[in-house]
N, C-alpha and C positions, 0 to 999 in steps of 0.2 A: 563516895560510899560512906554510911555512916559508921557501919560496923567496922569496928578496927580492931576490937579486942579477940587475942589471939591469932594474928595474923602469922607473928613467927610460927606459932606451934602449928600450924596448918601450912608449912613450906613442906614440901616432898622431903626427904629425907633421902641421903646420898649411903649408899651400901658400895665402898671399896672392894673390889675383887682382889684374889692374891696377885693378878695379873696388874693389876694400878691401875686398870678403866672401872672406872665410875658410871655406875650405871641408877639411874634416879625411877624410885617406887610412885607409883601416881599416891597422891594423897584419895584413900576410899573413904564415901562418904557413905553410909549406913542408913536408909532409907524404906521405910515404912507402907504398908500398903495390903489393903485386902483384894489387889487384884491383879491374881496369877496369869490371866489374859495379858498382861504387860513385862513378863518376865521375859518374852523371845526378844522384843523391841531390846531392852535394854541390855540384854547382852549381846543380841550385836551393835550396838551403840560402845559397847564396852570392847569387845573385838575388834573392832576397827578403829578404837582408838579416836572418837571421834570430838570426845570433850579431852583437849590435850589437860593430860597431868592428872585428869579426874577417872574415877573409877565410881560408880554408883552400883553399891549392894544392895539387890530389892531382897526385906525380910519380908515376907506374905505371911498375912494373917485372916487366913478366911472368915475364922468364927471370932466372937469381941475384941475385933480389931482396939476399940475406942479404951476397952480393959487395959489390954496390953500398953499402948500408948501414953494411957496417964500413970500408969506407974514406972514406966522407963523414963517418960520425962522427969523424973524424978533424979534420974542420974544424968541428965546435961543426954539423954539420948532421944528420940536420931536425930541425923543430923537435919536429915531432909524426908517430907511423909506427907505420903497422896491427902489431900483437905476433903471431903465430900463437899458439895455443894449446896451455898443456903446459909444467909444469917444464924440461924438458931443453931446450928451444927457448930458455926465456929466460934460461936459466944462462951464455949466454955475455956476456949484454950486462949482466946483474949482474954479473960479474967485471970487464967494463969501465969501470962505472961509468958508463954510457949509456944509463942508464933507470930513472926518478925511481919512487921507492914512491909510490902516489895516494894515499898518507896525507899526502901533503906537499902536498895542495890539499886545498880546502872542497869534497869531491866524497860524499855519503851514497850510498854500496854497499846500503844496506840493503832495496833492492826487487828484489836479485837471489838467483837460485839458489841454489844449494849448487854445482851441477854448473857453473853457469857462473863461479862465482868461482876451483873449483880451476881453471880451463883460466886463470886469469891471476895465478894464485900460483907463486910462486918457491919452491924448494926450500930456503929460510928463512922460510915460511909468512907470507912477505910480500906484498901483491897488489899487481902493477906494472903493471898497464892495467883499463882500466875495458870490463869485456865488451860487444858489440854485438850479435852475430849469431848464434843459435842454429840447429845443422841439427839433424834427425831422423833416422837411419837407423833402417829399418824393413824390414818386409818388404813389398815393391811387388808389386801382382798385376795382370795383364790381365783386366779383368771381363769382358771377351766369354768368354775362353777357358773361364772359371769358368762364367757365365752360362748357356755354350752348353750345359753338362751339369748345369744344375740347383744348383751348390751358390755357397752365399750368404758371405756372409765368416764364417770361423770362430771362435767365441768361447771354445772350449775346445782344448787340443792333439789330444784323441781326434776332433775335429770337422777339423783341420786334417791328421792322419794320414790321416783316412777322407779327406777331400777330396784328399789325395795318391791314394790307391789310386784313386780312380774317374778321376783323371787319366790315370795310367798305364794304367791298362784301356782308356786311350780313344785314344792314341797320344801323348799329350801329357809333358812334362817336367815335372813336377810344380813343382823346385826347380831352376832354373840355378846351378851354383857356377862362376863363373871362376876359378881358382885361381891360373891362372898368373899375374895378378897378385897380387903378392906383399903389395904397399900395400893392396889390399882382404881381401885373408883377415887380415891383422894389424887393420888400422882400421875395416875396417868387419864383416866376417861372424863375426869372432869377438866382437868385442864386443856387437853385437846378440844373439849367443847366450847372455854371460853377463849382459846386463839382463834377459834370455828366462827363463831358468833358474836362475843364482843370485843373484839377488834383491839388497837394501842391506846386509846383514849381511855377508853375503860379500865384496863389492866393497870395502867400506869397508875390512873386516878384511885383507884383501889385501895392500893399497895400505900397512898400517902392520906388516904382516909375522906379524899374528896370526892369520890362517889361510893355508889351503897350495894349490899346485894341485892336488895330489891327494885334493884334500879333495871328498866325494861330490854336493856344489854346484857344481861344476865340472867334474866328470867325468861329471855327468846331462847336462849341454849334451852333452859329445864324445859320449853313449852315444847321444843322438839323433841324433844326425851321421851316426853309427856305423847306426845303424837305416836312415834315408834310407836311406842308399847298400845297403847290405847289399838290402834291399827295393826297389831301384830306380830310387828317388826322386828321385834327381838325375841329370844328364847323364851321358853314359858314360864321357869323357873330361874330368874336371875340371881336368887339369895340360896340355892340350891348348887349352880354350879361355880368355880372356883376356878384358878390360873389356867390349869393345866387343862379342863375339862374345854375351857373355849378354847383354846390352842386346838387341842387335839377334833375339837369338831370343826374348825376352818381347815386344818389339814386333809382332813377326810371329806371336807365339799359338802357337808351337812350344812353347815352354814358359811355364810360365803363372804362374811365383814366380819373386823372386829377392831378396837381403837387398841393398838398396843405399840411397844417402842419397836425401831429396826432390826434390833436386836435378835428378833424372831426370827426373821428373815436371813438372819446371816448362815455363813457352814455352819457352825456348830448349833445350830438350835435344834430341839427335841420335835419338831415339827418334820425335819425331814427325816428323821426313824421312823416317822408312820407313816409318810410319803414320800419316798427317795424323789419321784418327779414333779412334787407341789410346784407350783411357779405363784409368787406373792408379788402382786401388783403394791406401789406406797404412794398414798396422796391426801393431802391434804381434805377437812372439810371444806365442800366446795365453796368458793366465792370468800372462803377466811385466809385468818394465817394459818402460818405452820408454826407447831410447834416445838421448836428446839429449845436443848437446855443443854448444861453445862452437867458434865458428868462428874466431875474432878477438876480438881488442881494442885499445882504443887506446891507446900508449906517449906516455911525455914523456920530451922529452930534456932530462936536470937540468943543461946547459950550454946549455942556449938562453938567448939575455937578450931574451926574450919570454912570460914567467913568468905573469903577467899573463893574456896574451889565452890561453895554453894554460890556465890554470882555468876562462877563459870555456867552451872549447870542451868540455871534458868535462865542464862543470857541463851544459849545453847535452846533451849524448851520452845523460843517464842520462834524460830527460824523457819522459812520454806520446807528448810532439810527436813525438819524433825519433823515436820507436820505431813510431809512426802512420807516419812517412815512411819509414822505413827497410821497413816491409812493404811499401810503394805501390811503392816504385821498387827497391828490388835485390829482391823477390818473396820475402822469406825473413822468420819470426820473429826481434823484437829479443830479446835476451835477458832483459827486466826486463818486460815485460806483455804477460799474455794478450789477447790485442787482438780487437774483434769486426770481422772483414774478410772481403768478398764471395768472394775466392779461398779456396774451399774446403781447398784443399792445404794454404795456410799456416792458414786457422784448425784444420785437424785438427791440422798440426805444433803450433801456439802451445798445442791444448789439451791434446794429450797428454802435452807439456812440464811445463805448470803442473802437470796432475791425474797424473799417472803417471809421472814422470820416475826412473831409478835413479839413488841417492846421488851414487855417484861413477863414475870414469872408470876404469880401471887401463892404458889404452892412453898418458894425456897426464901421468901419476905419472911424478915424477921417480926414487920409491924404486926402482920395478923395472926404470927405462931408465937406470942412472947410469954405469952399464959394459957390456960388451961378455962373452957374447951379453946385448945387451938384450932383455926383453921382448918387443920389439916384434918383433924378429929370429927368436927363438926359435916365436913363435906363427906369423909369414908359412911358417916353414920344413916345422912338428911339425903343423901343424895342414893344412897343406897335402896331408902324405903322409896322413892319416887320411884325407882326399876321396877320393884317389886309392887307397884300399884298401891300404897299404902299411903300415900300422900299426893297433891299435884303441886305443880310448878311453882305457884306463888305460895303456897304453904313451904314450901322447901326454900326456897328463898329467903323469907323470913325466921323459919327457927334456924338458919346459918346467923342472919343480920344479929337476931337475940342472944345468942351463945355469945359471938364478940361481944357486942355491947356492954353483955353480963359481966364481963372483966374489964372496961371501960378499955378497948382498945384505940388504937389512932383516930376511928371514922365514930367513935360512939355518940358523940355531942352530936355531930353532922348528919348521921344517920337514926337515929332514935324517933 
């Protein structure tokens, strides 16, 4: 291990009784994090004593986590704190020099993803957290709504079209797009489309600038889009309705699709308030990948002088165990094993992850979000007017392709 400094001062420290037994305080490690869904996990991790000698303090910061963080780092704090996922995210705290390469601890990567290692590399293809939690976005369906008219979940696109049309024949929404938000058409409806359609060659190629957006692996997603809508298939208003309004009309079987993460789907989401008996079928678009990604990871702070108990705890993070506990209590796949668990949702997510996952990301690449329009911007914006009928396919393709370009991104020469 590289890190040495501060080793002694990160030893437990011995508290003599009047009695003369010695009894040793775990060293606590102060640990950062905007998500209170993982407070049960770790305290019984911490209950049961399970990382000996360590104690991990989750401080939860729902609102400007990223505020808080850079000013504590300021004082050598925390020691240890959840990394969001995606080059661009962690680009600022490598330039701080507030967050240690996990090559610098006895931590083996080697039973993770592809998919889930890019969401904790650096844009020096360095990896600075060690991934936990994988989501699925998919496409979620109401089985009754489907049920009611006969059709079973589709395993090819002509199967999934024809299941559109007998939808619409029937009064129903085939496909919800909310568009008006802007974070789910970039993170989540678009990329679902291109695991859907253009496949690992393409993604990959993307992301390293040797293919294009207007290349016909990504203008078959928007041509399908383009079809929905033209043929009916989606709502009628897509820049009119917003997160919750598609949510809440796939719960109530108005509309009977929509591309959103598992997340929906689990206890706690606001969908089964308005249908305690919704039942949510998750599958991929048919004949593509599926879409996982990396939800988080856990960062080290390389000025903590608790060096030590942080290799315990992410040697501790990559285990069967943890990723057994992390499915029991935050309800989600860990990122390192396909696990066999009673909750149906997450074993479909963890299988479809392992067996069907696409390459890479092109939403959490740092190549295509470095400047401004970023990817990400370009897609919530272009890909939005296409819903709403205000553009087609190969027009949205291109003012994407032009935006990068405009800032001479990775694929600009290549693709221009």
């Amino acid at each position: 291990m590289k890190h040495i400094k501060g080793t002694l001062a990160g030893l437990t420290a011995a508290i003599t009784l009047s009695a003369g037994t010695a009894v040793y305080a775990d060293t606590v490690l102060n640990t950062y994090t905007w998500r209170p869904q993982d407070e049960a996990l770790w305290t019984y991790i911490n209950d049961n004593n399970l990382i000996d000698g360590v104690t991990v303090r989750l401080d939860t910061t729902t609102e400007d986590f990223e505020s808080k963080l850079r000013v504590d780092m300021q004082s050598n704090r925390p020691d240890l704190f959840f990394a969001k996922a995606g080059a661009p995210w962690l680009s600022s705290w490598m330039d701080a020099d507030v967050i240690a390469p996990i090559s610098d601890y006895d931590v083996d990567l080697d039973m993770f993803g592809a998919a889930a290692i890019t969401g904790s590399t650096g844009s020096d293809g360095v990896v600075y957290s060690v991934p936990v939690g994988m989501e699925l976005q998919a496409i979620l369906y109401n089985r009754a709504a489907l049920e009611q008219h006969g059709i079973s979940e589709p395993q090819t696109l002509a199967e999934l079209e024809a299941a559109f049309a007998t939808l619409e024949e029937n009064g129903i929404v085939p496909m919800h797009v909310g568009a008006r938000a802007g974070w789910w058409v970039n993170q989540v409806f678009n990329e679902v489309l291109i695991a859907g359609f253009a496949g690992d060659d393409w993604t990959r190629d993307v992301i390293t600038g040797d293919a294009c957006f207007t290349d016909d692996a990504y203008v078959d997603a928007l041509r399908a889009v383009e079809r929905w809508r033209d043929n009916g298939w989606l709502n009628p208003n897509p820049l009119a309705d917003d997160y919750g309004a598609m949510r809440t009309d796939v719960a109530l079987g108005t509309s009977a699709m929509m591309i959103d993460g598992i997340w929906s789907a689990g206890p706690a989401s606001p969908m089964f308030d308005i249908e305690p008996d919704l039942e949510l079928g998750i599958m991929p678009i048919p004949e593509g990948r599926a879409y996982g990604f990396p939800d988080f990871g856990l960062a080290a702070n390389p000025n903590s002088n608790k060096q030590d108990a942080i290799e315990k705890v992410l040697q501790f993070v990559i285990t069967e165990e943890f990723a057994q506990l992390y499915a029991e209590h935050v309800g989600l796949p860990a990122a390192n094993y396909d696990l066999n668990v009673d909750d149906e949702r997450i074993a479909t997510a963890a299988r479809l992850i392992a067996e069907n996952n696409v390459a890479a990301n092109p939403f959490f690449s740092y190549e295509l979000n470095a400047d401004e329009p970023s990817y990400a911007q370009l897609v919530a914006d272009e890909v939005a007017r296409l819903v709403a009928g205000r553009a087609d396919a190969e027009s949205t393709a291109q003012a994407i392709q032009n935006g990068l370009n405009g800032w001479g991104y990775v694929g600009a020469d290549h693709c221009s």
